[in-house]
C-alpha positions as CSV (number, residue, x, y, z in Angstrom):
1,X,0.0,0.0,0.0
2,X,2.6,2.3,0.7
3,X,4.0,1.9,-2.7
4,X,1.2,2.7,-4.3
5,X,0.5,5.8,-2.3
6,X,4.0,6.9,-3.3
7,X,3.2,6.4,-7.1
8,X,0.3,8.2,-6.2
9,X,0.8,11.9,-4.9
10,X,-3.1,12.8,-5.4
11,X,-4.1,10.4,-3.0
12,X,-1.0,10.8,-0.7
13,X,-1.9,14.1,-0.3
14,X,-5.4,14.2,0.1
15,X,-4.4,11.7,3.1
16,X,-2.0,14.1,4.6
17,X,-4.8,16.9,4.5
18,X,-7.1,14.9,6.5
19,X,-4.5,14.0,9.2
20,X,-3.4,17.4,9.3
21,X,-6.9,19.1,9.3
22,X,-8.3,16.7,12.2
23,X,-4.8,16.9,13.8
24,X,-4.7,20.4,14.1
25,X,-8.4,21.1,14.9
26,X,-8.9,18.4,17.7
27,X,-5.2,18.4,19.1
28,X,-4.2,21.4,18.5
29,X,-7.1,23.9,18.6
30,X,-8.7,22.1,21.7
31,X,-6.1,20.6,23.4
32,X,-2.7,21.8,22.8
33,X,-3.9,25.4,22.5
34,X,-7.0,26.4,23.0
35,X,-9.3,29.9,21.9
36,X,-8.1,32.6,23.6
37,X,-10.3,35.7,23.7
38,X,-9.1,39.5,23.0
39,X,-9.4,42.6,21.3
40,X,-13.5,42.3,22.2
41,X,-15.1,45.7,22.4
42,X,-15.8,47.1,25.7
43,X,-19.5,46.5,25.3
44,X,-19.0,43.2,25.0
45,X,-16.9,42.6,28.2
46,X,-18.3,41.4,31.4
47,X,-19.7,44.1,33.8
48,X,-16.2,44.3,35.9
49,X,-14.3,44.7,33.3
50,X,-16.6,47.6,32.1
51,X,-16.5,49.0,35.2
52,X,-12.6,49.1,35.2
53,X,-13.0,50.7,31.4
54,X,-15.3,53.3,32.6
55,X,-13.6,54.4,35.8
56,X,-10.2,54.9,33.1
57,X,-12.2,57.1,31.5
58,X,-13.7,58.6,34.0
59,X,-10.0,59.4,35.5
60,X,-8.9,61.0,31.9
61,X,-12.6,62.7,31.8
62,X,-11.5,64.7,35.5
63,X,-8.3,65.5,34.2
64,X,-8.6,67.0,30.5
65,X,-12.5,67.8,30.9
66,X,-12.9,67.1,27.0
67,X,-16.6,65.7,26.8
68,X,-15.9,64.6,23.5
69,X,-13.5,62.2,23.7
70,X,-14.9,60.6,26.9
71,X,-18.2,60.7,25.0
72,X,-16.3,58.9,21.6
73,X,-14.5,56.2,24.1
74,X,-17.8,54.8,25.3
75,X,-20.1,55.2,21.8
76,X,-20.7,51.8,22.1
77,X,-22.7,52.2,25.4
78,X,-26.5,53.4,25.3
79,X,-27.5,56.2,27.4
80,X,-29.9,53.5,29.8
81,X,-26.6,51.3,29.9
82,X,-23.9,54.2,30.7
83,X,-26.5,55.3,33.6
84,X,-27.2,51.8,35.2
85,X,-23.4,51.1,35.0
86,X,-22.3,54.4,36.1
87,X,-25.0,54.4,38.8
88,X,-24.1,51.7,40.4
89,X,-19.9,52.4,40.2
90,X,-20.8,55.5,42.1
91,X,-22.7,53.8,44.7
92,X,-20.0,51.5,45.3
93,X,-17.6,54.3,45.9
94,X,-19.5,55.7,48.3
95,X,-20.1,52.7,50.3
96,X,-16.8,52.1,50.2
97,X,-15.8,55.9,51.5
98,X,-14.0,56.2,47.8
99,X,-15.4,59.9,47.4
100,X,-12.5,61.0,44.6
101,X,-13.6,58.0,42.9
102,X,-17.3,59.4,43.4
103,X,-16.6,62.9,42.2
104,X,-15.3,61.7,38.5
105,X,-18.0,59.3,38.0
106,X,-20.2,62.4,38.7
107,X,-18.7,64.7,36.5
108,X,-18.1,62.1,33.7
109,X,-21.6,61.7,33.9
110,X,-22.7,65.4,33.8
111,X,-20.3,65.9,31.0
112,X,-22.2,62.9,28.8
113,X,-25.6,64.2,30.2
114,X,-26.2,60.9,31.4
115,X,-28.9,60.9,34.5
116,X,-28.0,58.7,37.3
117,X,-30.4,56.5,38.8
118,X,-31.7,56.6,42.2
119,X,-29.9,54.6,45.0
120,X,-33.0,52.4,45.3
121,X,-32.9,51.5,41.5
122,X,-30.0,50.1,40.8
123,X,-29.5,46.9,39.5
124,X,-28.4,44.0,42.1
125,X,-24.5,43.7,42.2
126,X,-24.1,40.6,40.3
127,X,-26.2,41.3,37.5
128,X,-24.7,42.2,34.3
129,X,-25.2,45.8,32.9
130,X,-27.9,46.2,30.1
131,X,-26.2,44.5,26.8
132,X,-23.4,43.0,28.5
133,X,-22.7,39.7,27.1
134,X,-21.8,36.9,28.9
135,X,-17.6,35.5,28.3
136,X,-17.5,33.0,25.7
137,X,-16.6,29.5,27.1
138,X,-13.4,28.8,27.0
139,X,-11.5,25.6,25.3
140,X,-10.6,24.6,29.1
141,X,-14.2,24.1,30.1
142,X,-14.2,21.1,27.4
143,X,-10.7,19.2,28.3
144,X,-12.5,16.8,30.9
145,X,-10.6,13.0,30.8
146,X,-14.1,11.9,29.2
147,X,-13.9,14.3,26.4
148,X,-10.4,13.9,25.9
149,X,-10.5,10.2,25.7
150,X,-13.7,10.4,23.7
151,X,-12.1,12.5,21.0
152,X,-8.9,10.8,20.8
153,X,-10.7,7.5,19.9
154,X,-13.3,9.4,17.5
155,X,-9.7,11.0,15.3
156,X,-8.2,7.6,15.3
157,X,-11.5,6.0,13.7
158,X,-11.8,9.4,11.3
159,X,-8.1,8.6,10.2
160,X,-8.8,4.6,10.0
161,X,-11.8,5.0,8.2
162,X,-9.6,7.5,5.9
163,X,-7.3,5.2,5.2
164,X,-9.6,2.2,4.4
165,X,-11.4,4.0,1.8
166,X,-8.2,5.1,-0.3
167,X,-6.7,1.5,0.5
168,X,-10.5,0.6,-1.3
169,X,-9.9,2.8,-4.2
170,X,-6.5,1.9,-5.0
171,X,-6.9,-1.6,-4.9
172,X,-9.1,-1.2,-7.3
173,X,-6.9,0.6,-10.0
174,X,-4.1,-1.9,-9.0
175,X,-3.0,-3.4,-12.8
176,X,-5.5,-1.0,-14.4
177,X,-2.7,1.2,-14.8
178,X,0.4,1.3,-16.9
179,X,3.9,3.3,-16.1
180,X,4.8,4.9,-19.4
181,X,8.3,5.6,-19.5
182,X,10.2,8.7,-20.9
183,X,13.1,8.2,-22.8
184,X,16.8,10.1,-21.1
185,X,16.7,12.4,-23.8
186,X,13.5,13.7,-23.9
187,X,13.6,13.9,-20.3
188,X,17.0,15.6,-20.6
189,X,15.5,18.5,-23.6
190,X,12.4,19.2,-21.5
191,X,14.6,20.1,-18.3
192,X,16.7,22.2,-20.6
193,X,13.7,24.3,-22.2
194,X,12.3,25.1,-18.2
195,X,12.9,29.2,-18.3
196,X,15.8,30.1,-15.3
197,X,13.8,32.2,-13.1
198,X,15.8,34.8,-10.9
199,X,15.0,35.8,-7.3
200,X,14.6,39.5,-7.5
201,X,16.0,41.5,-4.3
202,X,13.3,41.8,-1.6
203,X,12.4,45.3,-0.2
204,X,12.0,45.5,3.5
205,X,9.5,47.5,4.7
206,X,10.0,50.7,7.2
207,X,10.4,50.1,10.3
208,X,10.0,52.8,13.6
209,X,13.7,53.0,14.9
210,X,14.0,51.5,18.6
211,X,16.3,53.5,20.8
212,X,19.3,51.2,21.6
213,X,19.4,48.5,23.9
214,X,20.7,45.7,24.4
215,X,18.9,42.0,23.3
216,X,16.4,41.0,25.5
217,X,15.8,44.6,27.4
218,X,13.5,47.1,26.7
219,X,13.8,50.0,24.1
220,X,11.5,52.6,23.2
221,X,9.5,54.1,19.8
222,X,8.8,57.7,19.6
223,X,5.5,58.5,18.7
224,X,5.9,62.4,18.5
225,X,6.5,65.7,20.0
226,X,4.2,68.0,21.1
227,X,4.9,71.7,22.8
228,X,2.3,73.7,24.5
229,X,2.9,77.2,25.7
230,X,0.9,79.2,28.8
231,X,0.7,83.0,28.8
232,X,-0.6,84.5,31.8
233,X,-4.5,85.5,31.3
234,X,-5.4,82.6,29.5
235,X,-7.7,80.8,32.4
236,X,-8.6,78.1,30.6
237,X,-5.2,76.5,30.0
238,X,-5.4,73.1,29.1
239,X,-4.0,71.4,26.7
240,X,-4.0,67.5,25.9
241,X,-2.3,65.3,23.0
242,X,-3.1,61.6,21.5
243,X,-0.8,59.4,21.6
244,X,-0.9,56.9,18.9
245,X,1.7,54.3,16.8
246,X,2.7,55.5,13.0
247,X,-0.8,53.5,11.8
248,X,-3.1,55.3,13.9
249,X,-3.8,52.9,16.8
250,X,-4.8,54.8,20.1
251,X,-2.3,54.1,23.2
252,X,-2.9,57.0,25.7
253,X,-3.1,61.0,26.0
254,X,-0.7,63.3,27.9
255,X,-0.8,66.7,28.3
256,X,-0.5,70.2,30.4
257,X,-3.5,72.4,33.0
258,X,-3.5,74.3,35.6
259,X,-3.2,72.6,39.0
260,X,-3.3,75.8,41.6
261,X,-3.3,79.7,41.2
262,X,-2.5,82.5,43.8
263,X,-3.3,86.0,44.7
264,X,-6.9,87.3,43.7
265,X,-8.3,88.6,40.4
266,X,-7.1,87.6,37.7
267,X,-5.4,84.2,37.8
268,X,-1.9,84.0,38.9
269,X,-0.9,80.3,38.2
270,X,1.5,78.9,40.5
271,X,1.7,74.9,39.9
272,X,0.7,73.2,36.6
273,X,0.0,69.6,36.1
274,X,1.7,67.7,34.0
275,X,-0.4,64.1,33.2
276,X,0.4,60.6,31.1
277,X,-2.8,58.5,30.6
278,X,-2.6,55.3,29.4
279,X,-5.2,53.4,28.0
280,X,-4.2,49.9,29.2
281,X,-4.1,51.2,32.8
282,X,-7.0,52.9,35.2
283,X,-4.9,55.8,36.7
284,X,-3.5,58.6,35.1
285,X,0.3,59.8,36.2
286,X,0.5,63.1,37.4
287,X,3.4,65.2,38.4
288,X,2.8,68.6,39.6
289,X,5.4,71.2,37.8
290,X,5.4,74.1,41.0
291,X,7.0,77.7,40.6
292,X,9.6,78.7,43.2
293,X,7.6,80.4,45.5
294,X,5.2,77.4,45.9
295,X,7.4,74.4,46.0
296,X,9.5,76.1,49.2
297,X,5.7,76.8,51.0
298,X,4.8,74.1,53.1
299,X,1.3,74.9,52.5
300,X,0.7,74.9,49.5
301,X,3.2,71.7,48.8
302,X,0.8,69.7,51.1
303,X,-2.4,71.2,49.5
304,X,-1.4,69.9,45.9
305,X,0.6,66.6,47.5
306,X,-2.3,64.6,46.7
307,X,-2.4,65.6,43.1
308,X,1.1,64.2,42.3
309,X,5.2,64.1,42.9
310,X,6.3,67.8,43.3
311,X,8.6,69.2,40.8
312,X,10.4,72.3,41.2
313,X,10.0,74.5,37.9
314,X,13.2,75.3,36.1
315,X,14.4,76.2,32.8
316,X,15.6,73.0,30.6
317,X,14.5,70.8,33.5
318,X,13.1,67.6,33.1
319,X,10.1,65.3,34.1
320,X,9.5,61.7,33.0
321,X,5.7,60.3,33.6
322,X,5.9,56.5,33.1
323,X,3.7,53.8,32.9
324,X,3.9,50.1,32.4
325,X,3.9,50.7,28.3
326,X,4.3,54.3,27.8
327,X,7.2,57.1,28.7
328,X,7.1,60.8,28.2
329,X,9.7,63.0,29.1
330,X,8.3,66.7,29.6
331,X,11.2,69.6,29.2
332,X,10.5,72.7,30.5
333,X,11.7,75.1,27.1
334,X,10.9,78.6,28.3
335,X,9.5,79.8,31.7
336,X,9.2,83.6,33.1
337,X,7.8,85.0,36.3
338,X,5.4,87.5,36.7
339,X,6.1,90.4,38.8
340,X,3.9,91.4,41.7
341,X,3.3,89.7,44.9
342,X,5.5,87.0,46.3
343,X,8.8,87.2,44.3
344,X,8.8,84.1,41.8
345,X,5.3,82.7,43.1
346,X,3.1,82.5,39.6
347,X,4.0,81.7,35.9
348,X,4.1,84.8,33.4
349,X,4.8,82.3,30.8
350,X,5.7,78.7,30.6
351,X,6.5,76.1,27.5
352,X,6.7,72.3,27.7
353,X,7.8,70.1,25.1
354,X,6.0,66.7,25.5
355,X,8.2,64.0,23.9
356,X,6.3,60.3,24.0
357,X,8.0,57.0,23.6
358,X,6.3,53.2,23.6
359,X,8.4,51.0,25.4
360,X,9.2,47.6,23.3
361,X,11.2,44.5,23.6
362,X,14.1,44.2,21.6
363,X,14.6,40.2,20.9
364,X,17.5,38.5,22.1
């Protein structure tokens, strides 16, 4: 039988496509390495990972107030679904004494002009939010001993039963057949008339330069550089930037706003916030950029120390705001003091270059 099967390749292969095809989907796709889940649309997650989406953006929402955004990241919500979910988050906080937590999910849901329900309306704890879908079952749930065993016998009697029916069919064409063979020379002209086809020099595509590093360590991918400048007497300072990879894939914000202001009348800023947001993680870093004046007062050090790291303003100093995937390194270009009051104790002007980086793995 073998034999014939090699004289055969048709059949041969059609033999190895079966093994492979039952091999790979019984072994391999249930066994060996079963369906992962990912990249499923926040709508679609279960209600605590929903929950852990929302407060994200609820944390970016309290930073760079833009409604907009916050209102784009959660499209795929309905209003009724946005309030029951966001409802019951804020409940939670406050049973839990979590009142910053609280206040964004408030103001996340006055800037969407969601209406919250009332305390006695919300949906029991373990019930999932209007339109959440339940997680898929996972391969795991199907690898009892049983099932295993069950399958293992059921491939063997798929391949048996394979191989019977060719053995079948080629027992049948056994001495129907004749081997015609071709003379040296004609085999010897026909190799000579094949056209010599040349490889033609491949063209690598572009690739984002990694800073150095060495194999197996991290490296990191600019994605851009931003600067933002503050005058004195613009009040509504803030100023935010995407971050995303060369083909447009959304990885986090950063950005500059005012933290604290002194003096009365017109707005004398003394401390600025300087913020990384990064998608795959539910905090936003913050480090608060301080002029002279405040970051050697006690007072005012203490009232903002809950805000972020204190960071005495300089010219050409640096701050780096890190996460577990994202780096920016914010350099202070230009700064000057306003005169009036406390010497050095509010920002006549200030400019920040923003310079992102993703962090990658260069292979070993």
């Amino acid at each position: 039988m073998l034999n014939d099967l090699r004289n055969r390749p048709l059949p041969l292969a059609l033999l190895a496509f079966i093994v492979g095809t039952l091999f790979g989907w019984w072994i391999l796709g249930w066994v060996l390495f079963p369906v992962v889940y990912k990249d499923a649309d926040p709508h679609g997650l279960s209600q605590s990972y929903q929950e852990q989406y929302i407060a994200s953006v609820a944390d970016s929402y309290a930073v760079n107030q833009d409604a907009t955004l916050a209102r784009q990241r959660l499209q795929s919500f309905s209003s009724d679904e946005l309030s029951s979910l966001i409802s019951k988050m804020k409940a939670d906080a406050q049973r839990d004494r979590k009142d910053q937590q609280a206040v964004s999910l408030q103001r996340l849901a006055d800037g969407l002009n969601v209406k919250l329900l009332a305390s006695g309306t919300l949906a029991p704890a373990g019930t999932a939010a209007p339109g959440a879908t339940a997680a898929p079952p996972t391969a795991a749930s199907n690898n009892s001993p049983l099932g295993l065993i069950l399958g293992l016998l059921g491939l063997v009697l798929i391949i048996a039963g394979a191989a019977g029916i060719l053995y079948f069919l080629l027992s049948r064409r056994q001495g129907a057949e004749t081997t015609v063979a071709i003379p040296t020379r004609a085999r010897e002209s026909v190799s000579q008339a094949q056209p010599v086809v040349r490889e033609q020099p491949g063209i690598l595509p572009p690739t984002v330069p990694v800073a150095e590093a060495e194999p197996g360590e991290r490296g990191e991918a600019p994605l851009g550089h931003f600067v933002t400048t503050y005058k004195v007497g613009d009040d509504g300072y803030d100023t935010s930037f995407s971050i995303e990879t060369p083909s447009g894939e959304f990885l986090g914000e950063c950005g500059v706003g005012i933290s604290d202001v002194v003096g009365e009348g017109p707005q004398k800023v003394t401390a600025f916030e300087v913020w990384l947001f990064d998608k795959n993680e539910i905090k936003t870093v913050t480090k608060v950029l301080m002029s002279d004046h405040a970051y050697n007062n006690d007072q005012i050090r203490r009232k903002l120390a809950a805000r972020g790291d204190a960071v005495h303003a300089q010219k050409g100093g640096e701050i780096e705001l890190e996460t577990e995937a994202l780096r920016v390194l914010a350099t202070v270009a230009d700064m000057a003091y306003g005169s009036g009051g406390s010497p050095q104790s509010f920002f006549s002007k200030l400019t920040v270059e923003l310079a992102p980086t993703v962090k990658v793995r260069v292979p070993a």
